[in-house]
Every structure is written in C-alpha cells, then in structure tokens.
N, CA, C and O atoms as a CHARMM CRD file, in Angstrom:
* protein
*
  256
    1    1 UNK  N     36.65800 -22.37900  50.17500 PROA 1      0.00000
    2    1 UNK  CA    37.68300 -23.40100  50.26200 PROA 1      0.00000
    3    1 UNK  C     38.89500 -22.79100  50.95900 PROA 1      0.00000
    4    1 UNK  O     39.42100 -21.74600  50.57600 PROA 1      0.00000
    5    2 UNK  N     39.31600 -23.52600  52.03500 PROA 2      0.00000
    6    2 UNK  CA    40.28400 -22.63100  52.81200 PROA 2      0.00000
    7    2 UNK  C     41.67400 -22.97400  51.85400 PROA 2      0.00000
    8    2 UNK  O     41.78500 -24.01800  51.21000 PROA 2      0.00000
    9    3 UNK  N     42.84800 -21.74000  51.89700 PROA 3      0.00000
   10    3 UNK  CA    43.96700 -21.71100  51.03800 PROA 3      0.00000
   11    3 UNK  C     44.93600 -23.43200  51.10700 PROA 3      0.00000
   12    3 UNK  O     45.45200 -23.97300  52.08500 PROA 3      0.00000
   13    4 UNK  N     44.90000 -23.69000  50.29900 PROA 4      0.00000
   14    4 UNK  CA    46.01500 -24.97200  50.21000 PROA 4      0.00000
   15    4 UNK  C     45.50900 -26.20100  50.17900 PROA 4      0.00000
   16    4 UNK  O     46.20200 -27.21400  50.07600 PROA 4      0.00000
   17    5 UNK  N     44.13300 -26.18100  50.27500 PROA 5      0.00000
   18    5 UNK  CA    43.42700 -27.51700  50.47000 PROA 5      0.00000
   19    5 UNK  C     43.82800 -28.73100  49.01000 PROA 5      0.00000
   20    5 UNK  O     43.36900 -28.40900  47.91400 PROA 5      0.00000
   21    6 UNK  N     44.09000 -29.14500  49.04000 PROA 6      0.00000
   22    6 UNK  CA    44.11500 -30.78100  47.96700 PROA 6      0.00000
   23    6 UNK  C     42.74500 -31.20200  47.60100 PROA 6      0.00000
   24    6 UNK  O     42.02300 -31.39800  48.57900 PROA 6      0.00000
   25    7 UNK  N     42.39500 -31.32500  46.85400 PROA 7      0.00000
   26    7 UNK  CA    41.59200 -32.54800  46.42200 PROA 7      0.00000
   27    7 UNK  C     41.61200 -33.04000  44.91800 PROA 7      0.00000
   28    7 UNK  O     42.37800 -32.59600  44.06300 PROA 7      0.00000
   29    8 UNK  N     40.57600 -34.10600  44.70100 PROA 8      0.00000
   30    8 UNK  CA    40.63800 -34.47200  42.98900 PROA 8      0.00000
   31    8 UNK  C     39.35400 -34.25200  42.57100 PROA 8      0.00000
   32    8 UNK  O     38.51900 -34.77900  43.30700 PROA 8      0.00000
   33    9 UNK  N     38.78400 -33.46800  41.35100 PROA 9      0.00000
   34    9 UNK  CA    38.28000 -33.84600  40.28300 PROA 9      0.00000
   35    9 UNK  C     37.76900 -35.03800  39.96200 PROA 9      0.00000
   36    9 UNK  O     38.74700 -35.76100  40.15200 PROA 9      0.00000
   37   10 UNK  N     36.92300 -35.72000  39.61200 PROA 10     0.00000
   38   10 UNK  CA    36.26100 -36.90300  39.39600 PROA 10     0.00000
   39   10 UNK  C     35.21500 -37.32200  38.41600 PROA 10     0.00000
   40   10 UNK  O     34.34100 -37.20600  39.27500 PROA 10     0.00000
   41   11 UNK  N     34.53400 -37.71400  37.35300 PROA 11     0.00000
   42   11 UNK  CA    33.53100 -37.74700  36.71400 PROA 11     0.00000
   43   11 UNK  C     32.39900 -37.85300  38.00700 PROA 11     0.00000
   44   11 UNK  O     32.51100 -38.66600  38.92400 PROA 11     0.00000
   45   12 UNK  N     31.41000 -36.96500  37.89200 PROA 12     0.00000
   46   12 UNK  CA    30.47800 -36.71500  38.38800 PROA 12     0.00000
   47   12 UNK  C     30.44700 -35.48400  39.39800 PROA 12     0.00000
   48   12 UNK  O     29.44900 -34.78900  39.59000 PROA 12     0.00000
   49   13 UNK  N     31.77700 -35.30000  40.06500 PROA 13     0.00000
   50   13 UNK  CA    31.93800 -34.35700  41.09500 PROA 13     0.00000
   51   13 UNK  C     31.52600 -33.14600  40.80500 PROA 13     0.00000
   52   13 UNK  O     31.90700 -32.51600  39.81800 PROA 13     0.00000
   53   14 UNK  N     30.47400 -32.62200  41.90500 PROA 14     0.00000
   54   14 UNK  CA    30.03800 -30.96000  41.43800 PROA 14     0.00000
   55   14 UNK  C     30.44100 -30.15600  42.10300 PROA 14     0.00000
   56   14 UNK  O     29.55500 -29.38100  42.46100 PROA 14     0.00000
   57   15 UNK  N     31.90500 -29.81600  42.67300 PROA 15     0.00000
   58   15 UNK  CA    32.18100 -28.96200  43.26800 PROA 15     0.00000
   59   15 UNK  C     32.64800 -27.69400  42.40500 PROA 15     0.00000
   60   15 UNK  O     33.23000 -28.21900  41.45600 PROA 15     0.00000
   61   16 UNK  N     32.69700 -26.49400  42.25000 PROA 16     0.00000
   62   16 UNK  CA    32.59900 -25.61500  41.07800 PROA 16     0.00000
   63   16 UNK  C     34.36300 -24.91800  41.55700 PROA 16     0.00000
   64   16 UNK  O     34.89700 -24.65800  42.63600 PROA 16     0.00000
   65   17 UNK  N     34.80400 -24.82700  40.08800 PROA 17     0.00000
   66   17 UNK  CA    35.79500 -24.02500  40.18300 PROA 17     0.00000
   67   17 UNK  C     35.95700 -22.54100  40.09900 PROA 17     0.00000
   68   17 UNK  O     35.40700 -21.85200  39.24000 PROA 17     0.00000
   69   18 UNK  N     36.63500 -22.15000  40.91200 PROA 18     0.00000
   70   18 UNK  CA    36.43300 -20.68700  41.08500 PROA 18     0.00000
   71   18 UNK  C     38.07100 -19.51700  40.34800 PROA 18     0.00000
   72   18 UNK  O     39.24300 -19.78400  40.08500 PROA 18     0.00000
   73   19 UNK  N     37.34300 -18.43400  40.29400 PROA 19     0.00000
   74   19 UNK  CA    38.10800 -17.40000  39.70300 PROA 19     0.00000
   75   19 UNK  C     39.27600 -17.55700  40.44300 PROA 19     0.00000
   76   19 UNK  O     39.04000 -17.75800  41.63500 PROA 19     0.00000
   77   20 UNK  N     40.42400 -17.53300  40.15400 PROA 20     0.00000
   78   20 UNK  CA    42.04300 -17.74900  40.82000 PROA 20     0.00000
   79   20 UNK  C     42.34500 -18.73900  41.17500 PROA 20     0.00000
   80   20 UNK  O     43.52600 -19.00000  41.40700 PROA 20     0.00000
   81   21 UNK  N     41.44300 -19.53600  41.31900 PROA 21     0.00000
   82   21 UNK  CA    42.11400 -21.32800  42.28700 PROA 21     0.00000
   83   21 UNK  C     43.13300 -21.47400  40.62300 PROA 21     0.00000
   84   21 UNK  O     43.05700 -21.11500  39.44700 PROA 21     0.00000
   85   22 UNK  N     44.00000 -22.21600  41.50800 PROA 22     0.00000
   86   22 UNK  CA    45.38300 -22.67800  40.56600 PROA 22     0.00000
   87   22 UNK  C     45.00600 -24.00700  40.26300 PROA 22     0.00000
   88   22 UNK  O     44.33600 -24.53100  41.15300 PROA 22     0.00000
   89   23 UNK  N     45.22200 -24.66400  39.33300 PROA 23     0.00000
   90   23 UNK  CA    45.15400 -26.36400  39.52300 PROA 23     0.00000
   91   23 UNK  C     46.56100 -26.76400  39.18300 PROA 23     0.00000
   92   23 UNK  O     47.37100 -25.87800  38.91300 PROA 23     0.00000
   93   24 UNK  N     46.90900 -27.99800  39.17400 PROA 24     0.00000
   94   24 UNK  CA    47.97200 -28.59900  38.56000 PROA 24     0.00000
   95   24 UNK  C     47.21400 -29.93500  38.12100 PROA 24     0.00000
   96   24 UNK  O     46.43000 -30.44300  38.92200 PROA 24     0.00000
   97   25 UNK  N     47.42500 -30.51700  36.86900 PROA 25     0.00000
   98   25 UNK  CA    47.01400 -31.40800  36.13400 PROA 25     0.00000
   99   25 UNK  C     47.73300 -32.45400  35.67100 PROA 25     0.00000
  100   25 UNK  O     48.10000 -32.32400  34.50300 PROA 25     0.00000
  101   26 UNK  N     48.13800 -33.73500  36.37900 PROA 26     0.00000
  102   26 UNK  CA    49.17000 -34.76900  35.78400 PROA 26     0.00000
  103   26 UNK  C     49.08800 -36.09600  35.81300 PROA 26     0.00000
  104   26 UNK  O     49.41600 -37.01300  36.56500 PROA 26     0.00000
  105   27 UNK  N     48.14600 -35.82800  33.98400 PROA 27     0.00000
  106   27 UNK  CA    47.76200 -37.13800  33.84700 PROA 27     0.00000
  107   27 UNK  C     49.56100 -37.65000  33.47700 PROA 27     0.00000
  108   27 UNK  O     50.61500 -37.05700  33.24500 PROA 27     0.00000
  109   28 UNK  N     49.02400 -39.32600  33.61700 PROA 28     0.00000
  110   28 UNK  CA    49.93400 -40.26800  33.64500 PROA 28     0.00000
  111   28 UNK  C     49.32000 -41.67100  32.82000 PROA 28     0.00000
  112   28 UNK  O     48.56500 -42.44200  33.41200 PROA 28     0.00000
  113   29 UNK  N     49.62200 -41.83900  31.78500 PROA 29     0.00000
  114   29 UNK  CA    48.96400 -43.00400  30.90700 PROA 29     0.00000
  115   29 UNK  C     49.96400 -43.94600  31.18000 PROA 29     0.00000
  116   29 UNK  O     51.15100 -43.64000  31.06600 PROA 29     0.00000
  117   30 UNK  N     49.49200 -45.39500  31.63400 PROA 30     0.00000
  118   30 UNK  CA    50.45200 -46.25500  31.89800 PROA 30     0.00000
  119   30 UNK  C     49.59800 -47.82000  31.50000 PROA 30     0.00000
  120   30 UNK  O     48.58500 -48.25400  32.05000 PROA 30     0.00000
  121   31 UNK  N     50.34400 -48.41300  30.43800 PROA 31     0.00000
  122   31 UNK  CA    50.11000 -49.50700  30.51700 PROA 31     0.00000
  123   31 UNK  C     51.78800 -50.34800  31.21100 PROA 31     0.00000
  124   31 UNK  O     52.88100 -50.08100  30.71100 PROA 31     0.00000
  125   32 UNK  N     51.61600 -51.32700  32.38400 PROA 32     0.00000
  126   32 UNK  CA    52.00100 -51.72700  33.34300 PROA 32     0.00000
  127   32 UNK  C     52.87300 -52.91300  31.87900 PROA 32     0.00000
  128   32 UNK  O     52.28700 -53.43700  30.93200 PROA 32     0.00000
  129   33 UNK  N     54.62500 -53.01000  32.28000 PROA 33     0.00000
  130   33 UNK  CA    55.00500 -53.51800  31.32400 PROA 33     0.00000
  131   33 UNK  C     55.57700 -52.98700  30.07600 PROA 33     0.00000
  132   33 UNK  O     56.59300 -53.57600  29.70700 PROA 33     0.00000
  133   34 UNK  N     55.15600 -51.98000  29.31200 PROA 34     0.00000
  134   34 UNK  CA    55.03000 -51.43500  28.39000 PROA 34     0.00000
  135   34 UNK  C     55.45100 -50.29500  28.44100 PROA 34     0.00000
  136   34 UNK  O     56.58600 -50.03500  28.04300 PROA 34     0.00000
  137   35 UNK  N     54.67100 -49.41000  28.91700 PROA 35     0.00000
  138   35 UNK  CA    55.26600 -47.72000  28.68400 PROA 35     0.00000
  139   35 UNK  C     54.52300 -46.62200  29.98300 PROA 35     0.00000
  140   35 UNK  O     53.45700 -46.67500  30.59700 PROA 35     0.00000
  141   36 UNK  N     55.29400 -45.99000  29.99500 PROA 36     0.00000
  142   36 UNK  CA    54.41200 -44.91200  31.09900 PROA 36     0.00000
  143   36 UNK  C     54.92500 -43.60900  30.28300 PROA 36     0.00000
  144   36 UNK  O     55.89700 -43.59000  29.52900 PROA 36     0.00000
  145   37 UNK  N     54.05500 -42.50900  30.59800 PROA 37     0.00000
  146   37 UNK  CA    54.08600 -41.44500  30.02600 PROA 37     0.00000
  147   37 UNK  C     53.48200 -40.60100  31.17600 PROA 37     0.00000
  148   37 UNK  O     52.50700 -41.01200  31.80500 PROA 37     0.00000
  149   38 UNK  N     54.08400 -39.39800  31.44200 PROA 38     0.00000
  150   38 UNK  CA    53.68000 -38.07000  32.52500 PROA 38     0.00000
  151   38 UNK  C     53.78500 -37.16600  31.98000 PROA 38     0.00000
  152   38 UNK  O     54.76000 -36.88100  31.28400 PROA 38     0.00000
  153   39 UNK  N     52.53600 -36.29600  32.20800 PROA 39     0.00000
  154   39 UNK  CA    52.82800 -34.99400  31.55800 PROA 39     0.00000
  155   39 UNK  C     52.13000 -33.71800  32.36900 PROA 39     0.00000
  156   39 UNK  O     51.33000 -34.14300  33.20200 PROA 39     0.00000
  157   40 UNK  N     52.20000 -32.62100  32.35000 PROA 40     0.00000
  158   40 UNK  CA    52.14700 -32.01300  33.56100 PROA 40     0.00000
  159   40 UNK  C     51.53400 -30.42400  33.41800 PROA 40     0.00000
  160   40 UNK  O     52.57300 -29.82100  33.14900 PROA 40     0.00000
  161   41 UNK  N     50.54800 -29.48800  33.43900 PROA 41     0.00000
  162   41 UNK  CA    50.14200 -28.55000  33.17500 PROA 41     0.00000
  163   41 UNK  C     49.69700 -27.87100  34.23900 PROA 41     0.00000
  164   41 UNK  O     48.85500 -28.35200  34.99800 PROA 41     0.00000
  165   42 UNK  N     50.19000 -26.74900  34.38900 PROA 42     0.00000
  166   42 UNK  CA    49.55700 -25.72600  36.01600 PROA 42     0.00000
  167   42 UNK  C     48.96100 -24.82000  35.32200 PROA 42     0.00000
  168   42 UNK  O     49.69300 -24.32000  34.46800 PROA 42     0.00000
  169   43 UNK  N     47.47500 -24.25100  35.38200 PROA 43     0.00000
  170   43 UNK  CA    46.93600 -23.38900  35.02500 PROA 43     0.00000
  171   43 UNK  C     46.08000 -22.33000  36.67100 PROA 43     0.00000
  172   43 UNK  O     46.01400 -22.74300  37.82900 PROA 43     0.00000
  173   44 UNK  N     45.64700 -21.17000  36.20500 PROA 44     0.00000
  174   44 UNK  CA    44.70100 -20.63500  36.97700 PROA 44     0.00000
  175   44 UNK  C     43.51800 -20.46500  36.34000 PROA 44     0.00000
  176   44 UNK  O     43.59900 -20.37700  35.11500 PROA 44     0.00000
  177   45 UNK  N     42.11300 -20.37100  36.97800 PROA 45     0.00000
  178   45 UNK  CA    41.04200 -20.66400  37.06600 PROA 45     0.00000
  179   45 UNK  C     40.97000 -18.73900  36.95200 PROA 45     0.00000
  180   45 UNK  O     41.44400 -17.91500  37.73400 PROA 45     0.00000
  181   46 UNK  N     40.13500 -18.51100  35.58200 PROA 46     0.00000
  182   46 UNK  CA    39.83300 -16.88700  35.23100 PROA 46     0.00000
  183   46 UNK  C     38.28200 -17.04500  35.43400 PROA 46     0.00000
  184   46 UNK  O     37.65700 -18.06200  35.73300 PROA 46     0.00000
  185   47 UNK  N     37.86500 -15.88000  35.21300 PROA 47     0.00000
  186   47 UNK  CA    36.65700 -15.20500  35.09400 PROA 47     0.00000
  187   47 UNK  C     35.91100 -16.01200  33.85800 PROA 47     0.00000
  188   47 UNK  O     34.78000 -16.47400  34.00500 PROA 47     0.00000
  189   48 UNK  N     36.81300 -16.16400  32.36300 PROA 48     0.00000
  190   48 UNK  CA    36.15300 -16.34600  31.61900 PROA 48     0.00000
  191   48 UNK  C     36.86200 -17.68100  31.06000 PROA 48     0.00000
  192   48 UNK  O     37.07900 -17.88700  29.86600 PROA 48     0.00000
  193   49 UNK  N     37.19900 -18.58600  32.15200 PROA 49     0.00000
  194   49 UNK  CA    38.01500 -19.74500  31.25500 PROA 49     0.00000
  195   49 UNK  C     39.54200 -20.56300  32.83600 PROA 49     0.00000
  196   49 UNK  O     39.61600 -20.91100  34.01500 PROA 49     0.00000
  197   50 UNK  N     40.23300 -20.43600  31.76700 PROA 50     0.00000
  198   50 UNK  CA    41.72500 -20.61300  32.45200 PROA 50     0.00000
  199   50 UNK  C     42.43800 -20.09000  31.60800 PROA 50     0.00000
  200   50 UNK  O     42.00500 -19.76400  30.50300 PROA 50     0.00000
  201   51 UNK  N     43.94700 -19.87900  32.07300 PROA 51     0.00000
  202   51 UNK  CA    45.21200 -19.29000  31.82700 PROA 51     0.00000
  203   51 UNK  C     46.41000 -20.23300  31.93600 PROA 51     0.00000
  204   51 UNK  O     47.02000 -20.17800  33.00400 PROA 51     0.00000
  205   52 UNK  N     46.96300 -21.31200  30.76900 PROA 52     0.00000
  206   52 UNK  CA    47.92400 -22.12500  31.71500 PROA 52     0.00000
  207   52 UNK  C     49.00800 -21.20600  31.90100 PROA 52     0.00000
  208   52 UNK  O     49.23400 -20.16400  31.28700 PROA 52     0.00000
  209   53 UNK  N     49.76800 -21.84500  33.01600 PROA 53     0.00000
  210   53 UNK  CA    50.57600 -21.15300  33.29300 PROA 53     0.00000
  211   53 UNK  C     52.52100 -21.62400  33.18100 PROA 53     0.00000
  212   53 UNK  O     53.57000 -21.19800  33.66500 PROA 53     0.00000
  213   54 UNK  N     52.08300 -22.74500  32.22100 PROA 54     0.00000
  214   54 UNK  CA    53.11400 -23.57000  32.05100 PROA 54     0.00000
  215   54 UNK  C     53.74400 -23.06000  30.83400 PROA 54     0.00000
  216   54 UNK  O     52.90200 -22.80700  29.97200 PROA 54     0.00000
  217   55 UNK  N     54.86900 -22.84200  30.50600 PROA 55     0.00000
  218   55 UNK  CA    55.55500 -22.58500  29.86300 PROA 55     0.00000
  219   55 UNK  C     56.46700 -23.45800  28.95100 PROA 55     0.00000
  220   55 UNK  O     57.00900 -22.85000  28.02800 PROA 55     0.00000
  221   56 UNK  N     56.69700 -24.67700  29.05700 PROA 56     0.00000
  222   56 UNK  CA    57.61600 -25.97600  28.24400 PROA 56     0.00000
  223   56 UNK  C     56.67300 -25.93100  27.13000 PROA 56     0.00000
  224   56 UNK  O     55.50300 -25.55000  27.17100 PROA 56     0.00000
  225   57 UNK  N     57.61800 -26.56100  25.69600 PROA 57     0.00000
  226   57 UNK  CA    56.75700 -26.43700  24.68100 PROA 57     0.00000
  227   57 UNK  C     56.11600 -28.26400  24.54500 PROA 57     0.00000
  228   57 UNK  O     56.88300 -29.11600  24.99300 PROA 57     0.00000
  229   58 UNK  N     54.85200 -28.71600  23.98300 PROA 58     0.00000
  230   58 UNK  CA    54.36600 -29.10500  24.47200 PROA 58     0.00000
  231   58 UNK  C     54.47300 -30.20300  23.76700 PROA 58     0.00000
  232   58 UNK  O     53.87800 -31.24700  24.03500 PROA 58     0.00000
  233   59 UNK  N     55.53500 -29.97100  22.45600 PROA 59     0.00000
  234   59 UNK  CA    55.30900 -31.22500  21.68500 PROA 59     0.00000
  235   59 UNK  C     55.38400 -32.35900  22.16500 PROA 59     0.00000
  236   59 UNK  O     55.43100 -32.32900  23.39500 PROA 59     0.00000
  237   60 UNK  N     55.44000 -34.04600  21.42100 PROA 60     0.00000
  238   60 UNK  CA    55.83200 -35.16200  22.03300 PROA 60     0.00000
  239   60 UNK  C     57.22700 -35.31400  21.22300 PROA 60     0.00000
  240   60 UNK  O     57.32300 -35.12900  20.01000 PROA 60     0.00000
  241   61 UNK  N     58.45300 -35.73200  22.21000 PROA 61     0.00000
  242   61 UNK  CA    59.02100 -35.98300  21.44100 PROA 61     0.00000
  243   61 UNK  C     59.66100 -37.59700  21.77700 PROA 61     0.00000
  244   61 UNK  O     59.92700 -37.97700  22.91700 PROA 61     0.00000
  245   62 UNK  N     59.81000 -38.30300  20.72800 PROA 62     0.00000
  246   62 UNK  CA    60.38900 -39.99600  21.32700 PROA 62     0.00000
  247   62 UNK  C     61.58000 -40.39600  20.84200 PROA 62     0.00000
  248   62 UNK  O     61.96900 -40.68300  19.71000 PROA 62     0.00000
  249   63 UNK  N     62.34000 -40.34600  22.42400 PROA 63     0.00000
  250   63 UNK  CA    63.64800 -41.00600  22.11100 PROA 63     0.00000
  251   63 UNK  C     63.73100 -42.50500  21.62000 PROA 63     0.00000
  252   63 UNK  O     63.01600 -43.42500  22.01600 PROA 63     0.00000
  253   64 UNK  N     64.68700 -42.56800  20.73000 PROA 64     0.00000
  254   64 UNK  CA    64.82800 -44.83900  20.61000 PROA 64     0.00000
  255   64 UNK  C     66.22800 -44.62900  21.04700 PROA 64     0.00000
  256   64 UNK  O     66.97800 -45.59300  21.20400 PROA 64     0.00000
C-alpha cells in the first residue's frame, strides 16, 4: 500500500491490516433531528494487536 493512501473498512472487505499502518476511527451515531454524537480514536496496527494512540479520557460525559 503506497504511504498516505485513504480508504474505508467495510463489512465484508478483505484487505488485511498490516504491522504499523495507523488508522483513525470516527464513528458518528446520528439520528437526523435528535442528536449526533462523534467520537474519535487513532491507533497503530502491531505485530500482535493495536496500540491506541489517543490519549483523552474516554468517558461520556452529558451536558443539559
């Protein structure tokens, strides 16, 4: 995979992740009307797993 390339993840997709690729992960739950929520995790891709690499603590917290 040449350096910097983009793509997405998909149910079914078999492209394999490899040792060091970085991801960034930001799901977004939105019911339209109602509420949206973003949340955001950068990890790297190890030997035996991942490593996130995000640091914010992760609770939820809700303002009224």
């Amino acid at each position: 995979m040449e350096r910097g390339h983009l793509f997405d993840l998909t149910a079914g997709d078999e492209r394999l992740l490899e040792a060091g690729m970085v991801v960034h992960m930001p799901p977004a739950p939105r019911l339209p009307g109602e509420f949206g929520v973003g949340v955001s995790e950068t990890a790297i891709v190890t030997e035996t797993g991942c490593e996130v690499l995000s640091t914010l603590p992760t609770a939820v917290v809700v303002n009224r």
